[in-house]
Chimera marker file (.cmm) of the C-alpha trace (Angstrom):
<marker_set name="trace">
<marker id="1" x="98.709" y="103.951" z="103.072" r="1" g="1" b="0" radius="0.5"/>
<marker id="2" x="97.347" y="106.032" z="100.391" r="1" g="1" b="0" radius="0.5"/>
<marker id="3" x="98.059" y="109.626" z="99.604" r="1" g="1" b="0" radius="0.5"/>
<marker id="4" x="96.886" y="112.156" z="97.492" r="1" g="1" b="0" radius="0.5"/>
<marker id="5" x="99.344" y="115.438" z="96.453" r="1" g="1" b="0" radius="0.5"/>
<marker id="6" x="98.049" y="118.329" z="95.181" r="1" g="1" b="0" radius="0.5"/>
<marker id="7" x="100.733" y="121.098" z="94.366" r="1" g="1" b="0" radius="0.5"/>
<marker id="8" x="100.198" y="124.392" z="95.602" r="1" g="1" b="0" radius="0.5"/>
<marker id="9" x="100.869" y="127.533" z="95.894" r="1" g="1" b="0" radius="0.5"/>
<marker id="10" x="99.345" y="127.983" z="98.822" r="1" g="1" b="0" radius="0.5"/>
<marker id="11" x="97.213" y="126.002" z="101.467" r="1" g="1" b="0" radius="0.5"/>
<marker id="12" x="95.227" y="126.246" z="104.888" r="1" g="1" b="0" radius="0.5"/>
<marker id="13" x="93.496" y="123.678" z="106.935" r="1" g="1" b="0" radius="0.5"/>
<marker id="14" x="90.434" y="124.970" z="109.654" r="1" g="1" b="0" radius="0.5"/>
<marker id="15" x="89.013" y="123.263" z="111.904" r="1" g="1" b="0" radius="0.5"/>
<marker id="16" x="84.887" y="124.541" z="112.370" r="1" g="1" b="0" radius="0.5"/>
<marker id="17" x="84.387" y="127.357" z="113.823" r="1" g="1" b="0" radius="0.5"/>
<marker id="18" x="88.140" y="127.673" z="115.304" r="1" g="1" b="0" radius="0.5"/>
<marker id="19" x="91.165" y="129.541" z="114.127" r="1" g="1" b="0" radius="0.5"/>
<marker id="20" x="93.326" y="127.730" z="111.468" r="1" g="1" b="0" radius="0.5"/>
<marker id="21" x="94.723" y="124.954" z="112.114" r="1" g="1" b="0" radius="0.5"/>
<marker id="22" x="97.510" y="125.224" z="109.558" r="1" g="1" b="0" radius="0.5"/>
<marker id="23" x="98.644" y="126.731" z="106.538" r="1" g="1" b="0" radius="0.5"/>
<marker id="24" x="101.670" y="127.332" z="104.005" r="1" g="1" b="0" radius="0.5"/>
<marker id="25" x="103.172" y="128.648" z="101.142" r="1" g="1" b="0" radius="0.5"/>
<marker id="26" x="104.290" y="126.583" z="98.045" r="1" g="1" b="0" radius="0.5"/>
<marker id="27" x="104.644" y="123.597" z="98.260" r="1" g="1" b="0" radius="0.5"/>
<marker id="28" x="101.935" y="120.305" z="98.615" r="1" g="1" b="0" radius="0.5"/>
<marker id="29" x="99.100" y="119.334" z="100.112" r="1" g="1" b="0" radius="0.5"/>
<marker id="30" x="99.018" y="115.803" z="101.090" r="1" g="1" b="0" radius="0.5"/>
<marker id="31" x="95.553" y="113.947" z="102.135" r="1" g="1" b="0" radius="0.5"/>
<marker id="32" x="96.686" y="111.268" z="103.877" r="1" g="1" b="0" radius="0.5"/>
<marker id="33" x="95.002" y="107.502" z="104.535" r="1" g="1" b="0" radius="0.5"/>
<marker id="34" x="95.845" y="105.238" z="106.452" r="1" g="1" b="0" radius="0.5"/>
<marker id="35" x="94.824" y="101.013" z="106.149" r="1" g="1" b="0" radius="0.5"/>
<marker id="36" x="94.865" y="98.461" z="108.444" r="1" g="1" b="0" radius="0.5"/>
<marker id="37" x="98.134" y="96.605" z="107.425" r="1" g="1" b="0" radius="0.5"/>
<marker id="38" x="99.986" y="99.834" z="107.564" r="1" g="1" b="0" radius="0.5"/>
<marker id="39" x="102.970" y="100.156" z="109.574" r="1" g="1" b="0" radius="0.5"/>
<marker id="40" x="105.550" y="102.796" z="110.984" r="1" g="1" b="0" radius="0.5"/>
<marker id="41" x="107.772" y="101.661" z="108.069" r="1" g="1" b="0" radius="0.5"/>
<marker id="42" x="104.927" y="102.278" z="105.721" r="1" g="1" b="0" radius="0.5"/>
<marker id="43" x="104.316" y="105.810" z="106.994" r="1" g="1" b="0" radius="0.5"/>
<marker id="44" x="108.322" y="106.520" z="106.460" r="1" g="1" b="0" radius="0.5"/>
<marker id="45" x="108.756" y="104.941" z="103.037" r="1" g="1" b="0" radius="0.5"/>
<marker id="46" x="105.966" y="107.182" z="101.317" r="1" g="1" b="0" radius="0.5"/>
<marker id="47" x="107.206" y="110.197" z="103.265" r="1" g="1" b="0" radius="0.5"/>
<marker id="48" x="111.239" y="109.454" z="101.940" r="1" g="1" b="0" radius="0.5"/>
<marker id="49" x="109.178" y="108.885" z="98.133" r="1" g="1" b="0" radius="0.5"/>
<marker id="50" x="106.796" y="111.779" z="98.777" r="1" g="1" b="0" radius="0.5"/>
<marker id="51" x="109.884" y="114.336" z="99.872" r="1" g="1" b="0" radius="0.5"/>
<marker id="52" x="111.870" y="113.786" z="96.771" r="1" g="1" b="0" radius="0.5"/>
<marker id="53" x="109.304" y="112.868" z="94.011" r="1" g="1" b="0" radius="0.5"/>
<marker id="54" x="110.137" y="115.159" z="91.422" r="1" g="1" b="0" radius="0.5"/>
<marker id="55" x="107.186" y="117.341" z="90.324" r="1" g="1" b="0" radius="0.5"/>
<marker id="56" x="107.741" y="120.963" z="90.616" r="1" g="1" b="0" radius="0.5"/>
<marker id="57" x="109.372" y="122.843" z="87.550" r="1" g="1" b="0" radius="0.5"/>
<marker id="58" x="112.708" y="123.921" z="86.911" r="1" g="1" b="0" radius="0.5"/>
<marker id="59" x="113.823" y="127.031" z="85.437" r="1" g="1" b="0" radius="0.5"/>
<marker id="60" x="113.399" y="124.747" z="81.948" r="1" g="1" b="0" radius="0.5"/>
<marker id="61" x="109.343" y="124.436" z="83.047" r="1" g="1" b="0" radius="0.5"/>
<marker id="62" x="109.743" y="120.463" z="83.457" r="1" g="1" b="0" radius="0.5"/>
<marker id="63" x="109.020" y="118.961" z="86.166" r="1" g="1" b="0" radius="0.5"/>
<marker id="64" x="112.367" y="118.179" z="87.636" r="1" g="1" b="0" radius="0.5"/>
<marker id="65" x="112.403" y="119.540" z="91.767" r="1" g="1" b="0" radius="0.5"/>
<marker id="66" x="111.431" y="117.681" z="94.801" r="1" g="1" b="0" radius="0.5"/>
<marker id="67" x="109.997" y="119.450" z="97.507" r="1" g="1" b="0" radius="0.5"/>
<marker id="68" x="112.981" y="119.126" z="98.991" r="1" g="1" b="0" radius="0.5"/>
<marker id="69" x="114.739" y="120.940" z="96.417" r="1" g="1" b="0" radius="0.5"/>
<marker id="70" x="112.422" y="123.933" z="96.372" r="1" g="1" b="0" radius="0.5"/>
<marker id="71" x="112.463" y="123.933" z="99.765" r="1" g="1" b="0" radius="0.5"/>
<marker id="72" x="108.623" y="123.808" z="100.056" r="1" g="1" b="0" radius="0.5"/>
<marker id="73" x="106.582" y="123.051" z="102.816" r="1" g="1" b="0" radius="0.5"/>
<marker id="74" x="103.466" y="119.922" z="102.858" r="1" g="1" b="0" radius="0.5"/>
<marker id="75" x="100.146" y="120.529" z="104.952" r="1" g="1" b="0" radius="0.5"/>
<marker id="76" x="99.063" y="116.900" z="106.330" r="1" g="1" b="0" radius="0.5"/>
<marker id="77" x="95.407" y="116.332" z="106.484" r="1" g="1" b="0" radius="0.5"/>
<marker id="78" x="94.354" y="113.025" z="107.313" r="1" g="1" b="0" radius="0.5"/>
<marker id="79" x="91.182" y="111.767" z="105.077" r="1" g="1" b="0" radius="0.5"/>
<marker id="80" x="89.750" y="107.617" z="106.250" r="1" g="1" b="0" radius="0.5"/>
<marker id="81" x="87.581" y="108.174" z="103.013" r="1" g="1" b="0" radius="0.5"/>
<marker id="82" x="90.596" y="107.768" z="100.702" r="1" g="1" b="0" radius="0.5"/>
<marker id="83" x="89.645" y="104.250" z="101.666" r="1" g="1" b="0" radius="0.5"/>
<marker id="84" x="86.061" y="104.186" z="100.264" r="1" g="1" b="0" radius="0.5"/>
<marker id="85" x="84.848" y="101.291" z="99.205" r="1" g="1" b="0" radius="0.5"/>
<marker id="86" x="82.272" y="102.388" z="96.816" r="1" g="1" b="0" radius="0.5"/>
<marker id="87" x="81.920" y="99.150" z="94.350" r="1" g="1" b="0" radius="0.5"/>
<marker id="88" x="78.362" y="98.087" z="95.997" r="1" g="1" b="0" radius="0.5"/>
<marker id="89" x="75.729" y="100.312" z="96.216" r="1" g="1" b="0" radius="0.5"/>
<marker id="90" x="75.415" y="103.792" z="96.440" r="1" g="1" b="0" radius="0.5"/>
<marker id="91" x="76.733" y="104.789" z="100.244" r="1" g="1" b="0" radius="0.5"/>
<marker id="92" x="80.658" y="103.891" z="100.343" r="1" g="1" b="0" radius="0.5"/>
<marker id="93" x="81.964" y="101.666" z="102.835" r="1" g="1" b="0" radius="0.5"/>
<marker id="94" x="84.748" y="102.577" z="105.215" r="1" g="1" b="0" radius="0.5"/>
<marker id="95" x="85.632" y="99.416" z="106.403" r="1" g="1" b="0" radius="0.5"/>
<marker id="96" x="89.012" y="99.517" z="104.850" r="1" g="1" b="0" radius="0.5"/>
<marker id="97" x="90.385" y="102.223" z="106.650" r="1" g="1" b="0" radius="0.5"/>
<marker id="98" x="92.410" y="102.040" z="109.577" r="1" g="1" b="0" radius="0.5"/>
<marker id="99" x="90.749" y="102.453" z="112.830" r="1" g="1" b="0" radius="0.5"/>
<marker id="100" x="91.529" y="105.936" z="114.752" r="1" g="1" b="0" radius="0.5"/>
<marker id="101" x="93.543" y="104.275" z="117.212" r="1" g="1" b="0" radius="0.5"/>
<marker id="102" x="96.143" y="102.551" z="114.354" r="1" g="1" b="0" radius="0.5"/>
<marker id="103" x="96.171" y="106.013" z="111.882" r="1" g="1" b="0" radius="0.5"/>
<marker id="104" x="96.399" y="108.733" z="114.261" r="1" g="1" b="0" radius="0.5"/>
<marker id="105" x="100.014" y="107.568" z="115.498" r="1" g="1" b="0" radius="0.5"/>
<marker id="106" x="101.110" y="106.460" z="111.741" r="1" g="1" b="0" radius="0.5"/>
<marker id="107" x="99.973" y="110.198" z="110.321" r="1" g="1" b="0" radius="0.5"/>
<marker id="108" x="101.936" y="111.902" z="113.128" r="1" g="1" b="0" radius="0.5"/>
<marker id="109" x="104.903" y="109.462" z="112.183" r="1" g="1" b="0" radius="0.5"/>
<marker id="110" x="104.206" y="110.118" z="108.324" r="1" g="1" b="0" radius="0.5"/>
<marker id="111" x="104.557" y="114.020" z="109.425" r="1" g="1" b="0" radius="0.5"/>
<marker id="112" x="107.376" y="113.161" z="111.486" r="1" g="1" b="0" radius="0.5"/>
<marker id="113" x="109.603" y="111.258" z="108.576" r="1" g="1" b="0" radius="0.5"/>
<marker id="114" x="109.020" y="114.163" z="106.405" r="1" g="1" b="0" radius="0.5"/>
<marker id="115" x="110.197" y="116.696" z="109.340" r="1" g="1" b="0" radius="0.5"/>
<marker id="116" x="113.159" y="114.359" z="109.874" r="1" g="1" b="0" radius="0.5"/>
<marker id="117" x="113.606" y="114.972" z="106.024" r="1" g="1" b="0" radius="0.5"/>
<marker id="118" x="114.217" y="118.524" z="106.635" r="1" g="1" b="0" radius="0.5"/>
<marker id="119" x="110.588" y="119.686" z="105.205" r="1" g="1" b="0" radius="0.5"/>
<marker id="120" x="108.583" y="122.422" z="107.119" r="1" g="1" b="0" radius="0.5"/>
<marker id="121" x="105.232" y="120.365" z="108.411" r="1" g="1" b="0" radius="0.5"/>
<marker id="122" x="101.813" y="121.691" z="109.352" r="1" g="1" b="0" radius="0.5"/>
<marker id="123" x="98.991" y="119.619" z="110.296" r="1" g="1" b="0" radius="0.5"/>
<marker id="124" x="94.900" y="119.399" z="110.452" r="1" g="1" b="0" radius="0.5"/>
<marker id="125" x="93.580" y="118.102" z="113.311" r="1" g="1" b="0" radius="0.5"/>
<marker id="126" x="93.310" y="114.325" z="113.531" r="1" g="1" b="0" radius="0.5"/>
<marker id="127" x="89.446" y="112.946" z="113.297" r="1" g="1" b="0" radius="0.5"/>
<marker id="128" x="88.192" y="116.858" z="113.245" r="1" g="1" b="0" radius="0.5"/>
<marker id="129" x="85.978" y="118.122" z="110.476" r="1" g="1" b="0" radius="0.5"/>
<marker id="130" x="87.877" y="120.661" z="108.806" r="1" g="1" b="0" radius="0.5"/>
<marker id="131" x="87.354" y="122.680" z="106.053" r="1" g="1" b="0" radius="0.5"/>
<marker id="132" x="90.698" y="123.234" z="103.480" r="1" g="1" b="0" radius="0.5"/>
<marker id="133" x="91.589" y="126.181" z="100.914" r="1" g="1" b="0" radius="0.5"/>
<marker id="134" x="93.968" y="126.023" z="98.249" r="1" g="1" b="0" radius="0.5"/>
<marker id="135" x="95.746" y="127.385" z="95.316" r="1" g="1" b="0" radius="0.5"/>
<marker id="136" x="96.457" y="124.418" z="92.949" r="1" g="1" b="0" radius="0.5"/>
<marker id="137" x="99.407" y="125.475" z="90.868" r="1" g="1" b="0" radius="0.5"/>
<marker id="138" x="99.460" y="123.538" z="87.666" r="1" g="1" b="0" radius="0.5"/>
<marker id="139" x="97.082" y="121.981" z="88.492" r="1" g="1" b="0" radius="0.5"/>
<marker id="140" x="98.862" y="118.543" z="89.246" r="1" g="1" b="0" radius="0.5"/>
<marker id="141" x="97.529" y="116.071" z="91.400" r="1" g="1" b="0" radius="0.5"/>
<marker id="142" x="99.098" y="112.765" z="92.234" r="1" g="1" b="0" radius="0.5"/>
<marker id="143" x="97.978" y="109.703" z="94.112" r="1" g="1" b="0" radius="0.5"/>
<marker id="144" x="100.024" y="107.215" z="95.506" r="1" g="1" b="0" radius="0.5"/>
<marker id="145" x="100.287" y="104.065" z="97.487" r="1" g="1" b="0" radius="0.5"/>
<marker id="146" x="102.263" y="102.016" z="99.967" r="1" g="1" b="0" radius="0.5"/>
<link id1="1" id2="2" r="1" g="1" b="0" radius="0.2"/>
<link id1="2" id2="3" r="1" g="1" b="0" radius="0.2"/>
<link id1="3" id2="4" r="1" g="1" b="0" radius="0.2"/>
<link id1="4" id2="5" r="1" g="1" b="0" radius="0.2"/>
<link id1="5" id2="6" r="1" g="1" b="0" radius="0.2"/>
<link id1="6" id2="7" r="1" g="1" b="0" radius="0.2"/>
<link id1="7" id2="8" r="1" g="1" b="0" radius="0.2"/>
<link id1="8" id2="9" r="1" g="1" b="0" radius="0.2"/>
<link id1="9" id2="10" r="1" g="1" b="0" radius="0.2"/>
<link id1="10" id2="11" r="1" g="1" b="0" radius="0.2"/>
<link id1="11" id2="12" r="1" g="1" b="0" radius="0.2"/>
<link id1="12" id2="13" r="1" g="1" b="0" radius="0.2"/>
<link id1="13" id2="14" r="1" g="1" b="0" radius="0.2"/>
<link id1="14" id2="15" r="1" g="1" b="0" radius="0.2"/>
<link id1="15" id2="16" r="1" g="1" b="0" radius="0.2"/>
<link id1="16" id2="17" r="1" g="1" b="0" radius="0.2"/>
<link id1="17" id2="18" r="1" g="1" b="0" radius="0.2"/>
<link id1="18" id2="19" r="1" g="1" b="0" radius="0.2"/>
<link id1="19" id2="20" r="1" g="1" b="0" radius="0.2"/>
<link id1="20" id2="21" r="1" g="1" b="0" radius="0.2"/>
<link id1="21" id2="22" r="1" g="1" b="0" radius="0.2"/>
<link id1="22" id2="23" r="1" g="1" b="0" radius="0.2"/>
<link id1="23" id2="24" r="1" g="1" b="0" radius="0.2"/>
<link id1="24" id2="25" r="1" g="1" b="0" radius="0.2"/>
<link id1="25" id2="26" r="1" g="1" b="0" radius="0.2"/>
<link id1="26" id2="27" r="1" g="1" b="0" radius="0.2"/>
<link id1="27" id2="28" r="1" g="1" b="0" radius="0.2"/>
<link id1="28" id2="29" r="1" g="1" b="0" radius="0.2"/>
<link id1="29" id2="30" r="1" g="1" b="0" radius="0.2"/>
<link id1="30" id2="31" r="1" g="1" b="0" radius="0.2"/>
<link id1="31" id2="32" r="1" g="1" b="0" radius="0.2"/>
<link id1="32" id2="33" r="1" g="1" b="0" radius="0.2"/>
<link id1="33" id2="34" r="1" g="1" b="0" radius="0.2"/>
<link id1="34" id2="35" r="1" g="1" b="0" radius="0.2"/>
<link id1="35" id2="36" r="1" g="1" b="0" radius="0.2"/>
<link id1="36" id2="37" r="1" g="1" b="0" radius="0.2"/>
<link id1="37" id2="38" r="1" g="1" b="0" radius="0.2"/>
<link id1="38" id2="39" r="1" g="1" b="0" radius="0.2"/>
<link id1="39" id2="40" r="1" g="1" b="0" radius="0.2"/>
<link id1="40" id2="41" r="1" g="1" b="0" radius="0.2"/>
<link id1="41" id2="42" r="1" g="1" b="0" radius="0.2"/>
<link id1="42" id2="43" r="1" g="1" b="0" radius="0.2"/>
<link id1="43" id2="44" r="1" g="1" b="0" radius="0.2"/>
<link id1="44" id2="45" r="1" g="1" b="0" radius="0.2"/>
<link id1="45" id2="46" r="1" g="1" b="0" radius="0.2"/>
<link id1="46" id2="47" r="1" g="1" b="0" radius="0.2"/>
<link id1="47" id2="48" r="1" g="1" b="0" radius="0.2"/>
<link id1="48" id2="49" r="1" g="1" b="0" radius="0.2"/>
<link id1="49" id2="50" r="1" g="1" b="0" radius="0.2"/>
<link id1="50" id2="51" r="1" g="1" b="0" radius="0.2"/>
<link id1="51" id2="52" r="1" g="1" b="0" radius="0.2"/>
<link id1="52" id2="53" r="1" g="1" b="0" radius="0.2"/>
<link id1="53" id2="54" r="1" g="1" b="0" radius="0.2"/>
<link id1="54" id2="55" r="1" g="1" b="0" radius="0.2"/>
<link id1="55" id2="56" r="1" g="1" b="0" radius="0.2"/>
<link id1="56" id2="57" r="1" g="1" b="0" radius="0.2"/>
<link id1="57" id2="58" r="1" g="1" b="0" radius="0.2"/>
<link id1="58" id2="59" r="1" g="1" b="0" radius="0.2"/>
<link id1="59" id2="60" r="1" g="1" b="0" radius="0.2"/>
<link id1="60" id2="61" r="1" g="1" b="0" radius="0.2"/>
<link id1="61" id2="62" r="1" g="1" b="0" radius="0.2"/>
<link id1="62" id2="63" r="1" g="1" b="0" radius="0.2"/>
<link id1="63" id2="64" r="1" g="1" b="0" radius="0.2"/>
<link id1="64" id2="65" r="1" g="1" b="0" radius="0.2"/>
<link id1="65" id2="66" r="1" g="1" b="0" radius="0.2"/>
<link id1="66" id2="67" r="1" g="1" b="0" radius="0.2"/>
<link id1="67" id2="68" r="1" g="1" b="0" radius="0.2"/>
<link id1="68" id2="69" r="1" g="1" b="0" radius="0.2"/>
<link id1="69" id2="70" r="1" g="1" b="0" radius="0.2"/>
<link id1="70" id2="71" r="1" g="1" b="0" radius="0.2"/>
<link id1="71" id2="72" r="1" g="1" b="0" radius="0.2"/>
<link id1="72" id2="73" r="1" g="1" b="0" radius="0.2"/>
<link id1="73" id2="74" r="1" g="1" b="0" radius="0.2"/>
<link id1="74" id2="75" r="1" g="1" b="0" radius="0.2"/>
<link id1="75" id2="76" r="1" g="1" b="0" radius="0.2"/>
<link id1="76" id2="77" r="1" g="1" b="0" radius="0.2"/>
<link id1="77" id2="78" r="1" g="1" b="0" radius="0.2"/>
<link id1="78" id2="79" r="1" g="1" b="0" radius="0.2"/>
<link id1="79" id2="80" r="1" g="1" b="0" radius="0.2"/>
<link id1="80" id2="81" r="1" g="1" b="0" radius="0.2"/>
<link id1="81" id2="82" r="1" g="1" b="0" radius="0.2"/>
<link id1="82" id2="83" r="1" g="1" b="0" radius="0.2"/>
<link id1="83" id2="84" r="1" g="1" b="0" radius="0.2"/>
<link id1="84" id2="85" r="1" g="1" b="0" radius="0.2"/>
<link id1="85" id2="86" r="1" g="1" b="0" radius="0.2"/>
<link id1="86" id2="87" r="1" g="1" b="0" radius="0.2"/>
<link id1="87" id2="88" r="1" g="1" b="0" radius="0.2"/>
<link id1="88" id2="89" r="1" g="1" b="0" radius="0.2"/>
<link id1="89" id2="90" r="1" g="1" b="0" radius="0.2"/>
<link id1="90" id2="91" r="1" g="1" b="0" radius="0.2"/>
<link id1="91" id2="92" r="1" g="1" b="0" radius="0.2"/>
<link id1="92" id2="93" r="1" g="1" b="0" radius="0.2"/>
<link id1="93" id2="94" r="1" g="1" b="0" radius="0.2"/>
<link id1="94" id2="95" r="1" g="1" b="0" radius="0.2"/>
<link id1="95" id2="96" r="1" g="1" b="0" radius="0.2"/>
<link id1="96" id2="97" r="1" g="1" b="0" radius="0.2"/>
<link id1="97" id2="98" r="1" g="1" b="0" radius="0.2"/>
<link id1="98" id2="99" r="1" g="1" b="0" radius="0.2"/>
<link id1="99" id2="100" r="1" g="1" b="0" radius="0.2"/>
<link id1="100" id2="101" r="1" g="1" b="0" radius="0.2"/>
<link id1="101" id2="102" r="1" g="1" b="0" radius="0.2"/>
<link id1="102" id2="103" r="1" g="1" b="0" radius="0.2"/>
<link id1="103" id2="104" r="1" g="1" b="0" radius="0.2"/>
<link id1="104" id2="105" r="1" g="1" b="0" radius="0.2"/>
<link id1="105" id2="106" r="1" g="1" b="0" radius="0.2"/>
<link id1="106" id2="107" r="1" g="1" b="0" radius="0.2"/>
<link id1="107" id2="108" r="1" g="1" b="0" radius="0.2"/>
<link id1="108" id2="109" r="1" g="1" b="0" radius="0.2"/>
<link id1="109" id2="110" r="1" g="1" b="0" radius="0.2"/>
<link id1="110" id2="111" r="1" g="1" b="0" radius="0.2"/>
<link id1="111" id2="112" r="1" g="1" b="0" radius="0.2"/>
<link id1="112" id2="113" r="1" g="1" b="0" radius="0.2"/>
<link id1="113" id2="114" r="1" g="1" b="0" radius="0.2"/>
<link id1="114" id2="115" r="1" g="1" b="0" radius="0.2"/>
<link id1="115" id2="116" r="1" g="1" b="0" radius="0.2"/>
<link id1="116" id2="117" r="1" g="1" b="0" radius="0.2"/>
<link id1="117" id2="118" r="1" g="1" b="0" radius="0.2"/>
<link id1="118" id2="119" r="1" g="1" b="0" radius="0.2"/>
<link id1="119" id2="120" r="1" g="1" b="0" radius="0.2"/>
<link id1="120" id2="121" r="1" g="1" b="0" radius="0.2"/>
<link id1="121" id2="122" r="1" g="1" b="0" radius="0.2"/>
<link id1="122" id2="123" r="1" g="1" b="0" radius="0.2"/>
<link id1="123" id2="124" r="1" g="1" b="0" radius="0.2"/>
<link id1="124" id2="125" r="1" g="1" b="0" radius="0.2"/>
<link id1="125" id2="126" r="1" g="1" b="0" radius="0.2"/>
<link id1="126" id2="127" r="1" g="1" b="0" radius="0.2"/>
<link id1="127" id2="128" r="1" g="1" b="0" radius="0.2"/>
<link id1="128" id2="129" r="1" g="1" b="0" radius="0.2"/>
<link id1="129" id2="130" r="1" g="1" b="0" radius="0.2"/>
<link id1="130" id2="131" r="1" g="1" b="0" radius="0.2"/>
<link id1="131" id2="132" r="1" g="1" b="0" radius="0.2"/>
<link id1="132" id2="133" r="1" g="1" b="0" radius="0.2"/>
<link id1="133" id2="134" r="1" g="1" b="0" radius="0.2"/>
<link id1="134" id2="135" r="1" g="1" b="0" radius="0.2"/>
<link id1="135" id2="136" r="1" g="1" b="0" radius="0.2"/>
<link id1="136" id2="137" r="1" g="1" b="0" radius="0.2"/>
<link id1="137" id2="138" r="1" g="1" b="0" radius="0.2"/>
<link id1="138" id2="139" r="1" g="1" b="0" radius="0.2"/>
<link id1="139" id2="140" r="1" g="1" b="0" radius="0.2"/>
<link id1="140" id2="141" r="1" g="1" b="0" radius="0.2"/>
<link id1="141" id2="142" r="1" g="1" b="0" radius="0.2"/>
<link id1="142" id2="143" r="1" g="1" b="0" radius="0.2"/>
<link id1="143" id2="144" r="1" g="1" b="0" radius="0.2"/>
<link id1="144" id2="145" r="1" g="1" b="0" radius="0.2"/>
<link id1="145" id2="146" r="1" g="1" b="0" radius="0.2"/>
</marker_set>
């Protein structure tokens, strides 16, 4: 599973043409991939390491809250080309990525672990084309991997 966390101020998922789809405050944006070996234990662990990695400021201006401890929200938008493969040739390959039928159920139990965390979740819409807005605050930008 690989993720990538942008901190924001504020964020907002559409899907074409439709009303949004969802949107908060402060707090992250997390694009969220999902890989063929990954499991429902996968999709918990990096939403337990995602909910209290430390990378909001303090009143000191270091980087020393968790989302958890700002009480922050995380918009979920689930993104198969985190798992380009781009090394040959000049169209990536996407053969890496989960199919729809494995990721769909591991990003709502990615949103769910992070719920069960006590974090306010909104979601995209699985498989949609969506177009996303945000307010990077720092900017910081993280990726990680399970």
């Amino acid at each position: 599973m690989r993720a990538v966390l942008q901190r924001v101020g504020e964020a907002s998922v559409t899907v074409r043409e439709q009303d949004v789809a969802g949107r908060i405050g402060k707090g992250l944006l997390i694009l969220l991939g999902v890989g063929p070996d990954d499991t429902e234990e996968t999709a918990r662990a990096l939403a337990t390491k995602i909910s209290k990695l430390r990378i909001f400021e303090d009143d000191n201006e270091k980087m020393n809250l968790s989302l958890l401890d700002i009480r922050g929200a995380a918009l979920v938008v689930s993104q198969f080309t985190l798992f380009a493969d781009t090394r040959k040739g000049n169209r990536p390959s996407f053969i890496a990525a989960a199919p729809p039928e494995l990721a769909e159920p591991l990003c709502k139990e990615f949103c769910n672990a992070l719920e069960e965390a006590g974090i306010h979740v909104e979601e995209g819409v699985f498989g949609a084309h969506m177009d996303v807005r945000l307010i990077n605050d720092g900017p910081v930008t993280i990726i990680m991997e399970m």
